[in-house]
C-alpha positions in Angstrom: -17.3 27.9 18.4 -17.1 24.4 16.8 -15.1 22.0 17.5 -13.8 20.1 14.4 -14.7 16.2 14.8 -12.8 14.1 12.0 -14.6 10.9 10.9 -11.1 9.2 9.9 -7.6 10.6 10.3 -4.9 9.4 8.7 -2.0 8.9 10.4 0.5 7.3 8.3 0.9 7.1 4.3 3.5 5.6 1.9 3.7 4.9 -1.5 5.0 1.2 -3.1 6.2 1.2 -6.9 5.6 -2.8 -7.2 8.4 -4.0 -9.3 7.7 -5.4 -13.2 4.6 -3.3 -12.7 4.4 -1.0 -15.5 2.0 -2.9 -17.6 -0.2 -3.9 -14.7 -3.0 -0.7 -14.9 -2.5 1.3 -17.9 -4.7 4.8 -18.4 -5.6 6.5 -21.6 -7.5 10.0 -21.4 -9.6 10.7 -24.6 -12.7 12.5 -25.7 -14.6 9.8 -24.0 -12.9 10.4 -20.6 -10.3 7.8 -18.9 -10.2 4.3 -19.6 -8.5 2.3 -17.1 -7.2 -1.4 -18.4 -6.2 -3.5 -15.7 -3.7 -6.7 -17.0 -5.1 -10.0 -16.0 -1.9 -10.9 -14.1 -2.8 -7.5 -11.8 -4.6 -9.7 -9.1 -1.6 -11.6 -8.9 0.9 -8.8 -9.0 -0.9 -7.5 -5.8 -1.2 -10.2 -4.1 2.5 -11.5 -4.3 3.0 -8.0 -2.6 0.4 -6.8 -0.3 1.7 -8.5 2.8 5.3 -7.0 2.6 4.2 -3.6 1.9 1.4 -4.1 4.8 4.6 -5.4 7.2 6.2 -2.4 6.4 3.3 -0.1 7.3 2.1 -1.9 10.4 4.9 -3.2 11.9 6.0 -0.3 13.9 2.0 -0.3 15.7 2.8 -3.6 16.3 -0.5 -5.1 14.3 0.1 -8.1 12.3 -3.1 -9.4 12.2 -4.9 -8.2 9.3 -8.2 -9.4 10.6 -7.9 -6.8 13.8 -8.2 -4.1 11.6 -10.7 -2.1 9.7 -10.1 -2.1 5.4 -10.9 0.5 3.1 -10.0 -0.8 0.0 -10.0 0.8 -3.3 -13.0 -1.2 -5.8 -10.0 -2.4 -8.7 -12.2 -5.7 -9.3 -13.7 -8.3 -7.7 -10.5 -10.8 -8.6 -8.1 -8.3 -6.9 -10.3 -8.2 -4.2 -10.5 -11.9 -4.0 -6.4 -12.0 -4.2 -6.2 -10.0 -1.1 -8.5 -11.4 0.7 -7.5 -15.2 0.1 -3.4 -13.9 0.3 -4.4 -12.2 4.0 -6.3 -14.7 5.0 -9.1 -11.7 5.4 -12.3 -12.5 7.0 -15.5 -11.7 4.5 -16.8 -8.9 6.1 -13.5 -7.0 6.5 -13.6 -6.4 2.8 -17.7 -5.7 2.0 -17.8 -2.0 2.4 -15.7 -2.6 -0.9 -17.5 -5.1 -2.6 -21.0 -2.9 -1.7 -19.1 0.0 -3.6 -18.3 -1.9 -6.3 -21.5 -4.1 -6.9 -23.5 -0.8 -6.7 -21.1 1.9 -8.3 -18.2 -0.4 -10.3 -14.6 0.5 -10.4 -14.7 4.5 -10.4 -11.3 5.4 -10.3 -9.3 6.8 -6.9 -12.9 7.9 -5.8 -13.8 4.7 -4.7 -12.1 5.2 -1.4 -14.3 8.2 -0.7 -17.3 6.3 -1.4 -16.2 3.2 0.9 -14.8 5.5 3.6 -18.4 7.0 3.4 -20.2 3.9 3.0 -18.1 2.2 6.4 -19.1 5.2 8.5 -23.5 4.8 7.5 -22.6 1.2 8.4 -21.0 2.1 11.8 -24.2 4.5 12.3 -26.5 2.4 11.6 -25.1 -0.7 14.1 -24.1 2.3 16.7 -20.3 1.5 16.9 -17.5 3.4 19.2 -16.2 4.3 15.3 -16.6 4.8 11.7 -14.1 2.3 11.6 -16.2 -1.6 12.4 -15.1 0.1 16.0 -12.0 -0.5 15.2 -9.4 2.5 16.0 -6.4 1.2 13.4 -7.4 0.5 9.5 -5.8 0.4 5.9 -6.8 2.5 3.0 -5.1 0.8 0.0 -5.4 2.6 -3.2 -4.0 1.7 -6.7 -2.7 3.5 -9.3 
């Protein structure tokens, strides 16, 4: 008998309707499969929000410091990427499993956080860390819809 070994486990999830957001990522499903257009004022719409909802989350664990903890964002574009990062005050690295997703695979939808969870653990592998996570136990997986 096996025992199961999880590579990640989440422990916590909400969901945040940003307000005056309805324009901000619109989908259309056609023959051609689904288009995604993000707004241009979508960075900024984030941005202006991702700490409160990140106080929200965290603040029970104690953890305000955004650096002491492991990211797994989803690949919505480099400027929303940039927003977060610059907004946070989020050191480089914290965000390149992202960025590594997105330079070699683009913007693929909600599946980009499978593919950055996935590319954070070969990383942790390959530099023998404690975790998947940067060895880091506590992260954030931020998705956008």
């Amino acid at each position: 008998m096996t025992v199961e070994r999880p590579l990640f486990e989440l422990v916590f999830a909400t969901q945040n309707l940003l307000p005056d957001s309805g324009h901000a990522i619109i989908g259309n499903l056609n023959e051609a499969g689904l288009i995604a257009k993000i707004h241009k004022d979508t960075p900024m719409l984030i941005s202006k929000n991702i700490e409160r909802i990140l106080v929200e989350a965290f603040q029970p664990l104690g953890i305000s410091d955004w650096n002491s903890i492991f990211w797994v964002s989803h690949a919505g574009g480099r400027a929303i990427l940039d927003q977060i990062e610059l907004k946070l005050g989020l050191r480089p690295e914290k965000l390149k499993a992202t960025r590594n997703i997105m330079r070699n695979y683009g913007n693929m939808g909600s599946v980009s956080v499978l593919f950055v969870l996935d590319e954070m653990r070969k990383t942790a592998i390959r530099a023998e860390l404690g975790t998947t996570g940067e060895g880091i136990v506590w992260g954030v997986l931020l998705g956008l819809d």
